[in-house]
C-alpha positions, -999 to 999 in steps of 0.1 A, spaced: 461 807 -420 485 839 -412 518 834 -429 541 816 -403 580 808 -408 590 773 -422 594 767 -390 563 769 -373 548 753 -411 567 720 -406 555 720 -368 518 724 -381 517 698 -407 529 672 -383 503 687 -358 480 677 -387 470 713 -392 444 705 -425 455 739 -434 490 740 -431 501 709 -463 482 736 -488 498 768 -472 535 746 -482 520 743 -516 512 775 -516 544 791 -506 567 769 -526 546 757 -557 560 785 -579 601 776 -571 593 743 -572 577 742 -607 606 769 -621 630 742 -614 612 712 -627 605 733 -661 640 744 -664 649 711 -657 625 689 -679 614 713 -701 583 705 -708 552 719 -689 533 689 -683 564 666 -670 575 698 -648 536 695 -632 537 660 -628 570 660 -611 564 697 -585 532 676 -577 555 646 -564 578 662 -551 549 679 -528 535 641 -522 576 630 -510 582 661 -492 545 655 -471 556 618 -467 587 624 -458 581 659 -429 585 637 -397 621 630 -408 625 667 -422 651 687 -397 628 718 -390 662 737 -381 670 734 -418 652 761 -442 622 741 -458 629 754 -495 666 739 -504 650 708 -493 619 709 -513 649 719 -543 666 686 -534 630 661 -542 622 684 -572 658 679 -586 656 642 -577 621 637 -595 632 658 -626 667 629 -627 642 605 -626 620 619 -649 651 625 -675 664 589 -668 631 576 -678 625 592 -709 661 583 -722 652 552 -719 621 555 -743 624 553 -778 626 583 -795 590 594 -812 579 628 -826 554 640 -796 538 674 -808 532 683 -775 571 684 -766 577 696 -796 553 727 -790 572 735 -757 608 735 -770 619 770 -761 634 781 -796 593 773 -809 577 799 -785 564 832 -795 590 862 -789 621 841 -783 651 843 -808 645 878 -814 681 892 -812 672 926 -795 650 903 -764 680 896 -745 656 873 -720 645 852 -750 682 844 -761 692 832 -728 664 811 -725 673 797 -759 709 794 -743 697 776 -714 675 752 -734 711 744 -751 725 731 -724 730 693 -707 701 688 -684 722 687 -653 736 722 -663 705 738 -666 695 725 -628 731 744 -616 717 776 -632 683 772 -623 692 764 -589 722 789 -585 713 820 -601 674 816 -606 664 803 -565 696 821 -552 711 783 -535 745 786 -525 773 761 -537 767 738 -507 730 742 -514 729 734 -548 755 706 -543 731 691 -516 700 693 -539 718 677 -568 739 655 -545 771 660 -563 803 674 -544 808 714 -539 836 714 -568 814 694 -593 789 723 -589 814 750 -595 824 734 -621 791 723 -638 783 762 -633 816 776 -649 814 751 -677 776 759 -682 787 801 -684 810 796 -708 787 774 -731 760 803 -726 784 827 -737 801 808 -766 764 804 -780 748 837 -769 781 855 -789 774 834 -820 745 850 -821 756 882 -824 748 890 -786 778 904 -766 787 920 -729 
């Protein structure tokens, strides 16, 4: 299938295109899934939830507005699932899964090293509250504007610029205690 805008990509999968559902996946698999990592944390939960919000986004295309761009809105299920997802496992108990464990950003290989300046923000971004970490991701990592990101998270435009501001500052309190500085 030759690369089409979204567009012409929501036209075909409601034309029942067999082609067109896997050229979505295709196109947005890899934003989707930074999101739900960031988000989550965890590789497997971040799988689990891009691959639902793929399932809601093909359920839901004949109610889609094809005038909107396709990706904030694929941002908006993938932020919803990873809420979800969060809600549900604060309500489980609390038990030592080595697999989480393994995936915690400060365990990985090459991170914390004080002269890899990618590892310490990562380690700075796994600090923060979940719903900061979707701001950042959403904001500076997919490039959403305010009104974007406030849609995807479905919080008002100041909330976001707040969230944002509060999540900087938090970044930059914890990235100076560790010796890192503008």
């Amino acid at each position: 299938m030759a690369t089409m805008d979204d567009r012409l990509l929501v036209e075909a999968i409601r034309a029942g295109d067999p082609q067109a559902p896997g050229e979505l996946v295709a196109r947005f698999q890899g934003v989707v899934f930074g999101l739900c990592f960031r988000m989550l944390g965890h590789r497997h939960d971040a799988e689990d939830a891009t691959q639902e919000t793929f399932i809601r986004a093909l359920r839901g295309i004949f109610g889609f507005d094809a005038r909107r761009p396709i990706r904030p809105w694929l941002l908006e299920i993938a932020a919803n699932r990873c809420r979800t997802a969060l809600a549900t496992r604060a309500r489980r108990p609390a038990a030592a899964d080595p697999a989480r464990v393994a995936d915690r950003p400060d365990d990985r290989a090459g991170l914390g090293d004080p002269d890899d300046l990618a590892g310490e923000l990562e380690l700075a971004l796994a600090r923060l509250r979940p719903e900061y970490r979707a701001v950042v991701a959403l904001f500076h990592e997919q490039g959403l504007s305010y009104e974007e990101v406030a849609g995807a998270l479905d919080k008002p435009v100041g909330t976001i610029k707040t969230w944002l501001h509060r999540a900087r500052g938090e970044m930059a309190v914890f990235l100076a205690s560790r010796g890192i500085r503008r």
